[in-house]
C-alpha positions, 0 to 999 in steps of 0.5 A: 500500500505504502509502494503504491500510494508513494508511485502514485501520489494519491494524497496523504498516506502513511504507514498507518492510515489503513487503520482508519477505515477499510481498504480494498484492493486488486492484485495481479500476480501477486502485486497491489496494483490497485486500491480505495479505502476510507479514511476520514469520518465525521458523523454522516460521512465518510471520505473516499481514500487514496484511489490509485492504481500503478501506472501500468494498469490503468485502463481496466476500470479498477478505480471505478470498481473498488470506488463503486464498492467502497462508495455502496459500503458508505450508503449503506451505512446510511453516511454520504461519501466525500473526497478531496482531488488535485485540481490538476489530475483531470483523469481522475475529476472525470471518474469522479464526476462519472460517479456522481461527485460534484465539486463543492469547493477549492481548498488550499492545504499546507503541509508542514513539517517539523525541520530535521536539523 
């Protein structure tokens, strides 16, 4: 999960964040090619994570079968599903607008790290 969220730059992932809620993933000869999960919940919602797959397998449809999956998870809980994107992955905007997402706002984040020195 970690290779794969580092390859593809999701958003945030660590070394614990699928902790936070359940994940799912494709395999391919035994490699994680693909994977959606959950992460952030405050009460009613659940947020849609770390949606990537490795660049040599895109084009099959994973994101949207593991979205599709983890999204009907979150309805069915009775919660409504939400997600943050980069405005410029355009590919993934256009899946996400397949699904039904609509954009409700532009967000500017920070990160900030603690200097090493």
């Amino acid at each position: 999960m970690i290779a794969l969220t580092a390859l593809t730059k999701p958003g945030p992932f660590d070394k614990r964040t699928h902790e936070l809620g359940t994940y799912l993933g494709i395999r391919r000869e035994g490699k994680l090619v693909a994977m959606a999960g959950e992460r952030l919940k405050i009460p009613g919602y659940t947020e849609v994570s770390a949606v990537c797959t490795h660049p040599e397998h895109t084009g099959h449809g994973y994101a949207r079968l593991l979205m599709t999956e983890v999204i009907q998870r979150i309805l069915d809980r009775g919660e409504t599903p939400f997600l943050h994107v980069r405005e410029d992955n355009v590919r993934a905007i256009e899946l996400y607008h397949r699904l039904e997402f609509t954009r409700r706002a532009l967000l500017y984040t920070v990160v900030l790290r603690k200097d090493s020195a």
